[in-house]
C-alpha positions as CSV (number, residue, x, y, z in Angstrom):
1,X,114.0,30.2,-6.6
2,X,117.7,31.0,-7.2
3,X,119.8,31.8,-4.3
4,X,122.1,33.6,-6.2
5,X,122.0,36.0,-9.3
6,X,123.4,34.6,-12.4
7,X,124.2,35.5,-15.8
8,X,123.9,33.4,-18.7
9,X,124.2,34.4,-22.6
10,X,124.2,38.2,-21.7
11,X,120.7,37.6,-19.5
12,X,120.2,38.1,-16.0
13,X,118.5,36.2,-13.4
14,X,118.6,37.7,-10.0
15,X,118.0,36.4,-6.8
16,X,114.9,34.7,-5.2
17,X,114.0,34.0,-9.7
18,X,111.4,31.2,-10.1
19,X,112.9,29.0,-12.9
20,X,110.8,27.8,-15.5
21,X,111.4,25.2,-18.1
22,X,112.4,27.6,-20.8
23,X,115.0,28.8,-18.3
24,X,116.4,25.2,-17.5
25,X,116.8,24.6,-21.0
26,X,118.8,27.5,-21.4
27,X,121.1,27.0,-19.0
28,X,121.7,23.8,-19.7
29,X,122.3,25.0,-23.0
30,X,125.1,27.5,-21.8
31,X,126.8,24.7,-20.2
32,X,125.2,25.6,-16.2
33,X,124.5,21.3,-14.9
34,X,123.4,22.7,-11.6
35,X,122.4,25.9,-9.6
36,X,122.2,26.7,-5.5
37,X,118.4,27.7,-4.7
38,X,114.9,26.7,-3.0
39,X,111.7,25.3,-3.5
40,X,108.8,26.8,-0.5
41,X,106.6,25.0,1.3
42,X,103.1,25.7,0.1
43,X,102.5,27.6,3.3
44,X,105.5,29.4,3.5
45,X,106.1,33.0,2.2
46,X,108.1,34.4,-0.4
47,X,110.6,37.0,0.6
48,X,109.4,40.2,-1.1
49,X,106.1,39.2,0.7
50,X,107.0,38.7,3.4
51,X,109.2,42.1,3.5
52,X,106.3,44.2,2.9
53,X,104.1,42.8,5.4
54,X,106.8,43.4,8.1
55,X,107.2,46.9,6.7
56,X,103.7,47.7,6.6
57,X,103.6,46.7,10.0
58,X,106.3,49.6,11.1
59,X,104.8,52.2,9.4
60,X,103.2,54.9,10.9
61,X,102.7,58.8,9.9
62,X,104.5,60.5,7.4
63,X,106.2,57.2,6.5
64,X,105.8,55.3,2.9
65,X,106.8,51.6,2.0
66,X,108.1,50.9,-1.3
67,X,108.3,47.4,-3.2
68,X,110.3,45.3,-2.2
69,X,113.1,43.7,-4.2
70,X,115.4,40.5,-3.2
71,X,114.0,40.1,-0.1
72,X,114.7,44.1,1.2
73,X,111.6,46.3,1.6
74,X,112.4,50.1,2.5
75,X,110.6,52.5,4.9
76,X,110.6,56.3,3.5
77,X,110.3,59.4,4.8
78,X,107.5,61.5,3.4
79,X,108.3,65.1,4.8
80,X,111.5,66.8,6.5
81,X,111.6,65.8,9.9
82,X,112.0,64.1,13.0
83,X,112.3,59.9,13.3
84,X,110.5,59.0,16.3
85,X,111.2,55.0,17.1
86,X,109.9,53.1,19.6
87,X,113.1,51.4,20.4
88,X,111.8,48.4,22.1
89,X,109.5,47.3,19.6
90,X,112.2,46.9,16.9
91,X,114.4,45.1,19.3
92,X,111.2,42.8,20.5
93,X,110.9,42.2,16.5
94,X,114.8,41.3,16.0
95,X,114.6,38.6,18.3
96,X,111.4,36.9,16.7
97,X,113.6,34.9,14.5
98,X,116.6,35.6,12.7
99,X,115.2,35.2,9.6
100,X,113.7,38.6,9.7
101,X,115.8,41.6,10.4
102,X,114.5,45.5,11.1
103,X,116.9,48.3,11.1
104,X,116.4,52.0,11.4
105,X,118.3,55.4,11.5
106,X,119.0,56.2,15.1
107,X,116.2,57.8,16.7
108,X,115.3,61.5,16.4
109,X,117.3,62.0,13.3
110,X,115.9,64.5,11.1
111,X,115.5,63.0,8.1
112,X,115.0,64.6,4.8
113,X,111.0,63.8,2.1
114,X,111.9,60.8,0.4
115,X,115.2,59.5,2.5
116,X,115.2,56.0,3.3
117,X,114.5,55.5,7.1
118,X,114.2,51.8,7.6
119,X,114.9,48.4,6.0
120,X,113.6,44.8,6.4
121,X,115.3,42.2,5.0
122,X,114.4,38.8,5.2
123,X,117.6,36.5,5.4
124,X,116.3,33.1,3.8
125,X,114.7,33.0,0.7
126,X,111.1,32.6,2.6
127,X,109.5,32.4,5.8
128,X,106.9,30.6,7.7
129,X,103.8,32.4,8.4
130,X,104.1,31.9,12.0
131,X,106.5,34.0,11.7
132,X,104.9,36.9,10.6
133,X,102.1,36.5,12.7
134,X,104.4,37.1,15.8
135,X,105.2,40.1,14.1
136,X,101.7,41.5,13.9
137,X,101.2,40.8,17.7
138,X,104.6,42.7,18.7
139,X,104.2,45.9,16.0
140,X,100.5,46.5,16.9
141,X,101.2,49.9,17.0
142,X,103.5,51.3,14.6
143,X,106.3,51.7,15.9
144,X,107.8,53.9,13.2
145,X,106.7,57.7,12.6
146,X,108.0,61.0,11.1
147,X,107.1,64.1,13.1
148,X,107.2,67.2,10.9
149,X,109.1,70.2,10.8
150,X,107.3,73.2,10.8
151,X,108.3,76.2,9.8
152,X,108.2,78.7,12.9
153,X,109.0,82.2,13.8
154,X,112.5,81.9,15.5
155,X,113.6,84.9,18.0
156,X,116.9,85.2,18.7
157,X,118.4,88.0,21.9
158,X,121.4,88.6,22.6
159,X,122.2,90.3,26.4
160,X,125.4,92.0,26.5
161,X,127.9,93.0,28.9
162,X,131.4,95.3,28.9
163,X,134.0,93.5,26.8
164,X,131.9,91.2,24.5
165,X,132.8,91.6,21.1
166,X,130.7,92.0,17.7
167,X,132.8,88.3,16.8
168,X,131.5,86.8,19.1
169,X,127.5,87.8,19.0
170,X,127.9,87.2,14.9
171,X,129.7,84.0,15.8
172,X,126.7,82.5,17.6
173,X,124.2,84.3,15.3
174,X,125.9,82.1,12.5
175,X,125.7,79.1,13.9
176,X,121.6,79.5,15.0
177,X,121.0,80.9,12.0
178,X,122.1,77.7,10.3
179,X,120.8,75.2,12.6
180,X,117.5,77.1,12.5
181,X,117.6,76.8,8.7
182,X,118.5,73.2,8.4
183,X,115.6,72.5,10.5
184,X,113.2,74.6,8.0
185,X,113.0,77.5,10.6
186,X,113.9,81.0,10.5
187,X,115.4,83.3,12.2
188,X,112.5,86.2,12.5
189,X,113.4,88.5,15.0
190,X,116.9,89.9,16.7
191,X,116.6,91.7,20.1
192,X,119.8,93.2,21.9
193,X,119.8,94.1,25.4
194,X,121.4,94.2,28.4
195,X,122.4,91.9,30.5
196,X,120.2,92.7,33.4
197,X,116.9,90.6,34.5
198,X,114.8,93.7,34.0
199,X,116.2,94.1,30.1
200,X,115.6,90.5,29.3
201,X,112.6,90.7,31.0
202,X,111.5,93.7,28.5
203,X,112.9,91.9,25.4
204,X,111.2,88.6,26.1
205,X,108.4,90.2,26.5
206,X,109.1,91.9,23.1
207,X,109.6,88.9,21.2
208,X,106.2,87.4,22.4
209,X,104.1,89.7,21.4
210,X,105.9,89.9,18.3
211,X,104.5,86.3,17.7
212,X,107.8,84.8,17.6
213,X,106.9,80.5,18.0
214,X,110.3,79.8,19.9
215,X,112.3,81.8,21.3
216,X,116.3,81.9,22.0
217,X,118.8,83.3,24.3
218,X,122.7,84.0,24.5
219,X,123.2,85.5,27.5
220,X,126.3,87.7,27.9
221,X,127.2,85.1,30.9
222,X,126.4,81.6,31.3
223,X,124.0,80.2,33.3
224,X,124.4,79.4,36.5
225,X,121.3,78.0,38.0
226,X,117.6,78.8,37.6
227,X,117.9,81.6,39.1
228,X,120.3,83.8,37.4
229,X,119.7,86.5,35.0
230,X,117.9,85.2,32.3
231,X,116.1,82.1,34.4
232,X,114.8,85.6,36.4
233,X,113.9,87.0,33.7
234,X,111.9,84.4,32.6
235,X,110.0,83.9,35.7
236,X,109.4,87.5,35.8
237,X,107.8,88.3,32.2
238,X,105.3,85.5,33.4
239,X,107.0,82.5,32.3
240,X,108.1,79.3,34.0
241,X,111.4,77.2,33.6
242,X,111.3,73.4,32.7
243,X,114.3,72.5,32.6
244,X,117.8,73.4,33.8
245,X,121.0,71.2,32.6
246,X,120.9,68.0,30.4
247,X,123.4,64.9,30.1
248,X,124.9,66.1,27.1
249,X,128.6,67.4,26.7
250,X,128.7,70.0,25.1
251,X,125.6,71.1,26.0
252,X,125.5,70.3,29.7
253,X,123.8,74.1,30.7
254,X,120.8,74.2,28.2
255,X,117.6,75.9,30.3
256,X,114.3,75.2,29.0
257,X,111.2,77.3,30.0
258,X,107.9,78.5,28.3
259,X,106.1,81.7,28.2
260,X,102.6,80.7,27.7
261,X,103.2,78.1,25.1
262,X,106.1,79.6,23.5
263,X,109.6,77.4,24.3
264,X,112.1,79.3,25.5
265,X,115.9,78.6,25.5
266,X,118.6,79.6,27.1
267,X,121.8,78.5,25.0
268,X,124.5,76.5,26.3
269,X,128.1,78.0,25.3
270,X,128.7,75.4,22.7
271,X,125.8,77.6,20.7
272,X,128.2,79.6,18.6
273,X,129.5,76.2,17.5
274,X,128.2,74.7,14.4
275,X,129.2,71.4,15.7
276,X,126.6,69.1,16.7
277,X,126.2,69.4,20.0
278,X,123.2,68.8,22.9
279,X,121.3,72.3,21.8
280,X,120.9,70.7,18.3
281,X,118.9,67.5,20.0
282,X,116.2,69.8,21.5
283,X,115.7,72.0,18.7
284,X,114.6,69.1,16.6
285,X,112.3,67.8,19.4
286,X,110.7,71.8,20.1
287,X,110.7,72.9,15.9
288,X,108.9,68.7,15.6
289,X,105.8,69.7,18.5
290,X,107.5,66.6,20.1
291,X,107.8,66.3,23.9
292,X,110.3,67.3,26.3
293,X,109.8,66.1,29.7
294,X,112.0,64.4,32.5
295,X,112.4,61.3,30.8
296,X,113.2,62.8,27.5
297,X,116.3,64.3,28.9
298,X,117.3,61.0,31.3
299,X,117.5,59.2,28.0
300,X,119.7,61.6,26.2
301,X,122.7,60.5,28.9
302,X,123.1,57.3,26.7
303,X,125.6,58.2,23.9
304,X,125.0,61.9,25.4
305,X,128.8,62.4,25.1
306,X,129.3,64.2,21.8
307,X,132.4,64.0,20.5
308,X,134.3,63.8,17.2
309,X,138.1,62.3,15.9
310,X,139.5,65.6,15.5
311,X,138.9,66.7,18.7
312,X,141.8,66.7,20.8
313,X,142.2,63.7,23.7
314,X,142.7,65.8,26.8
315,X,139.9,65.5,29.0
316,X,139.9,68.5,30.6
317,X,138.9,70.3,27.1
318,X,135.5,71.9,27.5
319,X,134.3,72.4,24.1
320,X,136.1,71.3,20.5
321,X,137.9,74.4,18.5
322,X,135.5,76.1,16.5
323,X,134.8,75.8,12.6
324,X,132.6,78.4,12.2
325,X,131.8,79.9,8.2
326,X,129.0,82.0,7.5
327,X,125.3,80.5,7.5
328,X,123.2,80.0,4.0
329,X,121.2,82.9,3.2
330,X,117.7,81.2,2.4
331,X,116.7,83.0,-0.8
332,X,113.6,84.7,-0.1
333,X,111.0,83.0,-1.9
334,X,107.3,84.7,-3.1
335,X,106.3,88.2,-3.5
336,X,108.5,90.6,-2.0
337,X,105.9,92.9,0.2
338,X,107.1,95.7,2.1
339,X,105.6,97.0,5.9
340,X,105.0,100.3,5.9
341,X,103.8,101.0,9.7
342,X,102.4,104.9,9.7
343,X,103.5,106.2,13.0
344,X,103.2,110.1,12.5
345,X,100.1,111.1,13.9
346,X,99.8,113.9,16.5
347,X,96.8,111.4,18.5
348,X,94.5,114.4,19.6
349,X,92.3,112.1,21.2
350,X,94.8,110.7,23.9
351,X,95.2,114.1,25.4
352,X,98.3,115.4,26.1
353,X,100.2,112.2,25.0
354,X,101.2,110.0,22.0
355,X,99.5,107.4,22.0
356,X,102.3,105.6,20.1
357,X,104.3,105.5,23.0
358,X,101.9,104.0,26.0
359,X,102.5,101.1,26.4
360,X,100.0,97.9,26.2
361,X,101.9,94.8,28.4
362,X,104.5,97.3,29.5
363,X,105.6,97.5,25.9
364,X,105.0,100.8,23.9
365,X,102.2,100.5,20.9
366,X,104.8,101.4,18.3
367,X,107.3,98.9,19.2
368,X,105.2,96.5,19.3
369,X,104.1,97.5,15.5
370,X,107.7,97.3,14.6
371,X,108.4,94.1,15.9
372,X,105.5,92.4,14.4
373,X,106.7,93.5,11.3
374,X,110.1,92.4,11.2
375,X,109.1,89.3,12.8
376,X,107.2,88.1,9.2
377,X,107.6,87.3,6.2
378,X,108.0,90.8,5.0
379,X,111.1,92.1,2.8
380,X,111.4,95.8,4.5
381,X,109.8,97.3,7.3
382,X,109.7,101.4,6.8
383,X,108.2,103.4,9.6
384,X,106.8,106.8,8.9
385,X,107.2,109.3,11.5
386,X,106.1,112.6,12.2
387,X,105.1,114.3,15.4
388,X,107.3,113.0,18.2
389,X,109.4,111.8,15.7
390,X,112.8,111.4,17.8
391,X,111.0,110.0,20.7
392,X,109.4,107.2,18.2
393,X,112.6,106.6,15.9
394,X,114.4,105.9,19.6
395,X,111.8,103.4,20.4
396,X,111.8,101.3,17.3
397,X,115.3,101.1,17.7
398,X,116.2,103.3,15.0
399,X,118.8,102.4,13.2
400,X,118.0,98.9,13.2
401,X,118.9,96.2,10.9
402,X,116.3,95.7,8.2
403,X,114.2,99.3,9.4
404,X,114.0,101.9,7.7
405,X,112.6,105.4,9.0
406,X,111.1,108.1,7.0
407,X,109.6,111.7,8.3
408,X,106.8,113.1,7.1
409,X,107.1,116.8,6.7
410,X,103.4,117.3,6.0
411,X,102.0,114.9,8.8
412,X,99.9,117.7,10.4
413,X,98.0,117.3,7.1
414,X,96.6,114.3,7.6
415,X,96.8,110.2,7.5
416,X,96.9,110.7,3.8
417,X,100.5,112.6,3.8
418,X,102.1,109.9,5.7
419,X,100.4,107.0,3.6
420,X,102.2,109.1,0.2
421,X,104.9,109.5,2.3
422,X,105.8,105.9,3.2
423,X,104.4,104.5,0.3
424,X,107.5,107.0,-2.3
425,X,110.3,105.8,0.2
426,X,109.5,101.7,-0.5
427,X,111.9,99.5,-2.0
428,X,111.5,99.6,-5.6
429,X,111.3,95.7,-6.1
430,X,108.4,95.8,-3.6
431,X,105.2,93.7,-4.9
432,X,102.8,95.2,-2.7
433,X,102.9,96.9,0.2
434,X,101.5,96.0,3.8
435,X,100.3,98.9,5.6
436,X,99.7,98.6,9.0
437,X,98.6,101.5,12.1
438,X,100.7,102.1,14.4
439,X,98.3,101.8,17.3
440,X,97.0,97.9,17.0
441,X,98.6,96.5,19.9
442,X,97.3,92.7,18.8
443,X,98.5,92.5,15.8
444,X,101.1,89.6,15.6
445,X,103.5,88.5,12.7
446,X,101.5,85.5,12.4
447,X,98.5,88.2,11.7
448,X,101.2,89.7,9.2
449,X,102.1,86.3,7.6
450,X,98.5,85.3,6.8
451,X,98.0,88.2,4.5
452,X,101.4,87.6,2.7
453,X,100.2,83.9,2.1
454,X,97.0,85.6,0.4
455,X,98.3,87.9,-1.8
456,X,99.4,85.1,-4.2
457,X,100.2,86.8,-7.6
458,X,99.0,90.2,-6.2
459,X,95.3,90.6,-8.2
460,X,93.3,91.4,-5.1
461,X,93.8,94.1,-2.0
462,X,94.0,91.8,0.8
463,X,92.1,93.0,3.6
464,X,91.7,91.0,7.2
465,X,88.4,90.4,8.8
466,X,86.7,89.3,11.7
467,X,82.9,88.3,12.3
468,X,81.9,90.2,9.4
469,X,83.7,93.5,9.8
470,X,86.9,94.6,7.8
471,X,89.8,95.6,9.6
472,X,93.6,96.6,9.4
473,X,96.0,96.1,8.0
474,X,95.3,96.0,4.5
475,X,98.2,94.8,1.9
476,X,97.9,96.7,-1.6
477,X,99.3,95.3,-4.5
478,X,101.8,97.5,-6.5
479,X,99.1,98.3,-9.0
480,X,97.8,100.3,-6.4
481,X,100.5,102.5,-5.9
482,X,99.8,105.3,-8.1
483,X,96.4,105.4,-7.1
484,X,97.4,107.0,-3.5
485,X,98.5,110.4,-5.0
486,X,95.5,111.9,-4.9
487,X,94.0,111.4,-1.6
488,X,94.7,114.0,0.8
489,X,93.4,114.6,4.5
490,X,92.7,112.3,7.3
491,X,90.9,109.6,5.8
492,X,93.9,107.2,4.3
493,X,92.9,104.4,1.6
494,X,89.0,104.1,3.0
495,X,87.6,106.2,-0.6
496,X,90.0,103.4,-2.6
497,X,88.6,100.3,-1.1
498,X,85.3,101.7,-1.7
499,X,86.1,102.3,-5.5
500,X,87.7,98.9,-5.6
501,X,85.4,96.7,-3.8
502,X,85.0,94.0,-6.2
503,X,88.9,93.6,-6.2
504,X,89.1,92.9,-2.6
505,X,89.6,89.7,-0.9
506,X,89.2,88.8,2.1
507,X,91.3,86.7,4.9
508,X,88.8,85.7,8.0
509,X,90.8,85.5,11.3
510,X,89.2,84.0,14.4
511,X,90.9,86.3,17.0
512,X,89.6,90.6,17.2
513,X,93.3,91.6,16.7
514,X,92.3,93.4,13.6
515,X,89.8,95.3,14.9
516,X,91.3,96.5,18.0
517,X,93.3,99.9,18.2
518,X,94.2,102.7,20.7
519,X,92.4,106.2,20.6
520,X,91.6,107.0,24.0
521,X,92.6,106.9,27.4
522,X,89.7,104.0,27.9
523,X,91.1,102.2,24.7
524,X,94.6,102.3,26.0
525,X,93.4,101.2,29.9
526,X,91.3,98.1,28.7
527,X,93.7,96.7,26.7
528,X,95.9,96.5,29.4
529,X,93.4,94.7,32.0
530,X,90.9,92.9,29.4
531,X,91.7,90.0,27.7
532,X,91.2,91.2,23.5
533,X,88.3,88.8,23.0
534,X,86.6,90.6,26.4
535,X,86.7,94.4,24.8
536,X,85.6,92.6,21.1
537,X,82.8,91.1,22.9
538,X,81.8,94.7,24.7
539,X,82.1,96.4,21.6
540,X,79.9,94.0,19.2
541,X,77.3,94.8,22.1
542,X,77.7,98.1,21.7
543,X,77.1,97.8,18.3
C-alpha cells in the first residue's frame, strides 16, 4: 500500500493503493526503483475500514457516514440543527491510541443538512483490531447526534416607557427577526405594551393563547432580579421563572421562565445586537427541544466570554458597537390565504352585551381571534366589523401592522352581509380565504396553521373536525368566491357546503377547539371555569 500518492506517465496512484504486478512493471518502466509504503499484518485493518467502523460507532440521530477515502471517514448532518456531543467520550476515544483521531465542530453548533460535522482519520496506513475493539467499548452509545430545528411560532413584545425610540424597538426587532430566521423560526406575533407588570401580564397572556411555541421579551428596562417587571409579570399570568443570569458576556441578564410549556425569555440588552452573543446559545437549545437546566448554564461559563478582534480592549466596555442592517425577509412560501375574522354581529343572545368583547382568560373573544390569526401562517388578516364597531377596532388594535379592518354597513342583515363584505375587501392575490367566527375562544394559530397545510393546491374546502362533527373555521378556496353573492340572511356558507359536499375535505383535530363558541351568558361562564375538553364532554352527553 503506498504511503504516498504518485504520479507516473499521466496516471495516478493515491494513497493507501495496493500495488499489483502490472503496476510494478510500470513504474519501473517510468524509471521509479523504489516507493515508501506498507504491507498489513493479516489481522490488521485497512484504513478506510477502519475509518468507517470508528464513524459508525459516533453516529447517532440525524447523523450520516459517508465512505471513507485515504484513511478520513466524514460524519454528516442530515437536517438543520443542533450538534449535541458528548464531550467526554470523544476525548476517552483520542487517547485510545494515536493512531486513531476523532474531531468534531464544537458543541451545540447549528449545523446546516448535509454539512460535515465530524472526521476520523486514522494516522497509519492500518490498525490493529484491538484497537477498534476499545473503541466499541468506550462509544457504546453514540456519542454524536443532531437535534432538529423545528419551525415554531416565535412571539416577540416589546414594553415601552417615556423616551424609547422607534430605532431602537426596530433595532432589536432586526436582530430577532434574523436570529429567529437563521434558526428556521419565525417571528409570528408582535405585542406592544407598557411597561407595567399588569400590561405584560395582559400581553403574555395574549401571546399564549395565540399559540405562539416561544415567546420573547424586550423590556423597556433591564432586568434587575426575578422580581422586576417582567419576572412579575410572568409569575403573575401563571407562569414560573427558571432561570435568572447566565455566565455569558454579553448576555449575562437572560431570564428564562415557562408558561405552561411555552419558554419564555426575557432578553438581555445585547438582543438588538446581531452579534453573537449568550441569547443566541439558548435559542438554539429552546427552538432544538433540548434541555436547559442548572448544569446547562454552569457549563456555558467555559469560553462563555464572547468576544471578537474588532472589539475594542478596554475592559470596562459593556457591549461591542453595533452592526446592525436590516433582517432577510423569508419569501413566503405556498398558497397565500387570507383570515377573514367576522366580528359584526349584534350577539342578541348575550343580552345586553357583545359578546365579542367578554373576555375568556381575562382576554376579550375578539382579540383573541385576531391574534390567532396573525400568529399563522396566513398572508392578511381582515376583520369585519359592524355593531360596536369602534369598541372592537380599538380592541384588535386597530391600526395594526398586517390588520386590516372593514365595516359592514348592512351587518343588521345578517352573517351573510358580513361574509360578502369581508370576502370583496381581500387581497386580490389571495388563494383562498380562512374564515373564522369571532367568538371561538380556543382556536389557536396552530388550529389556523393545520388547515393552511391542507389546502395544498386549493381543490377542496377545508373544513376542521372533531369526533365526527364539522366545525369552524372553514378555509374556501378562491373558486369559491363568487359563489358567496347570493346568500343573504343569517345563515353564512352552511347552504354551500351542503351543495358542495363531495368537495370537502376534512382535517381531524384531537382537541374540541373547533366546536366551542360563545352565545350565552352560560357559554361565556364555562369557558372561563371548565377546562375545553370538560364542556366537549357535557355537550356530547347532551347530545
Amino acid at each position: 500500500m503506498l504511503a504516498h500518492t504518485l504520479t507516473v506517465d499521466g496516471r495516478k496512484l493515491k494513497k493507501g493503493y495496493a500495488l499489483d504486478a502490472d503496476d510494478i512493471a510500470a513504474l519501473k518502466a517510468a524509471g521509479v526503483t523504489s516507493v515508501t509504503g506498507a504491507r498489513l499484518r493479516s489481522d490488521d485493518v485497512a484504513e478506510d475500514t477502519a475509518a468507517s467502523a470508528v464513524a459508525a460507532l459516533l453516529a447517532g440521530p440525524h447523523t450520516q457516514v459517508r465512505k471513507a477515502y485515504t484513511g478520513r471517514c466524514n460524519l454528516h448532518a442530515t437536517v438543520h440543527g443542533v450538534l449535541v456531543v458528548d464531550v467526554e467520550a470523544i476525548i476517552r476515544t483520542n487517547r485510545i491510541d494515536e493512531s486513531i483521531t476523532v474531531g468534531t465542530l464544537p458543541p451545540w453548533s447549528t449545523v446546516r443538512k448535509g454539512q460535515v460535522i465530524a472526521t476520523v482519520k486514522i494516522i497509519p496506513l492500518g490498525v490493529n483490531p484491538n484497537v477498534i475493539e476499545s473503541c466499541q467499548s468506550v462509544l457504546a452509545t453514540a456519542p454524536l447526534h443532531v437535534a432538529k430545528l423545528t419551525a415554531q411560532r416565535v412571539a416577540l413584545i416589546f414594553s415601552e416607557l417615556p423616551g424609547l425610540t422607534e430605532n431602537a424597538i426596530a433595532a432589536t426587532r432586526a436582530a430577532t427577526r434574523q436570529r429567529i430566521e437563521a434558526l428556521g423560526s419565525r417571528i409570528a406575533l408582535e405585542l406592544r405594551c407598557p411597561h407595567t407588570s399588569s400590561d405584560l401580564e395582559f400581553a403574555l397572556r395574549q401571546a399564549h393563547a395565540a399559540g405562539c411555541e416561544l415567546i420573547m421579551i424586550r423590556g423597556a428596562a433591564g432586568t434587575k432580579d426575578r422580581r422586576d417587571t417582567a419576572g412579575a409579570a410572568i409569575v403573575a399570568a401563571g407562569g414560573r421563572i427558571e432561570r435568572f443570569g447566565m455566565p455569558v458576556e454579553p448576555g449575562n441578564m437572560l431570564l428564562l421562565g415557562r408558561l405552561g410549556e411555552v419558554p419564555l425569555l426575557v432578553m438581555p440588552g445585547c438582543a438588538r445586537s446581531q452579534r453573537l452573543n449568550g441569547l443566541d446559545w439558548v435559542l438554539r437549545r429552546l427552538l432544538a427541544h433540548l434541555p436547559l437546566e442548572d448544569a446547562d448554564f454552569a457549563a456555558m461559563g467555559v469560553g462563555g466570554l464572547i468576544r471578537t478582534t474588532t472589539e475594542p480592549a478596554s475592559e470596562e466596555s459593556e457591549e461591542p458597537a453595533l452592526e446592525l442592517s436590516p433582517a432577510p425577509v423569508t419569501p413566503a412560501k405556498g398558497p397565500r390565504i387570507a383570515a377573514l375574522i367576522l366580528a359584526a354581529g349584534r350577539s342578541a343572545r348575550m343580552g345586553i352585551t357583545n359578546k365579542l368583547l367578554e373576555k375568556v382568560d381575562d382576554i376579550p373573544l375578539v382579540l383573541r381571534a385576531a391574534n390567532a390569526a396573525l400568529a399563522s401562517r396566513a398572508a392578511s388578516v381582515t376583520v369585519v366589523t359592524g355593531h360596536a364597531a369602534d369598541s372592537v377596532a380599538t380592541l384588535v388594535g386597530a391600526p395594526r401592522m398586517g390588520l386590516d379592518i372593514v365595516h359592514n354597513l348592512e351587518h343588521a342583515q345578517g352573517m351573510s352581509t358580513s361574509l360578502k363584505c369581508g370576502i370583496a375587501a381581500l387581497p386580490e392575490n389571495s388563494d383562498g380565504a380562512l374564515v373564522l367566527l369571532g367568538d371561538m375562544p380556543r382556536i389557536s394559530a396552530a388550529h389556523l396553521d393545520a388547515l393552511i397545510d391542507a389546502f395544498a393546491e386549493g381543490e377542496h374546502i377545508i373544513v376542521p373536525t372533531h369526533a365526527g362533527q364539522r366545525g369552524n373555521p372553514v378555509l374556501w378556496p378562491r373558486r369559491f368566491f363568487a359563489e358567496f353573492q347570493p346568500i343573504d340572511g343569517d345563515q353564512g356558507a352552511r347552504g354551500l357546503l351542503k351543495k358542495y359536499i363531495d368537495q370537502i375535505k376534512t382535517v381531524e383535530f384531537f382537541d374540541p377547539a373547533i366546536l366551542m363558541d360563545v352565545d350565552t351568558p352560560q357559554d361565556l361562564h364555562e369557558c372561563n371555569v371548565k377546562k375545553p375538553g370538560d364542556l366537549h364532554e357535557e355537550r356530547q352527553e347532551q347530545t
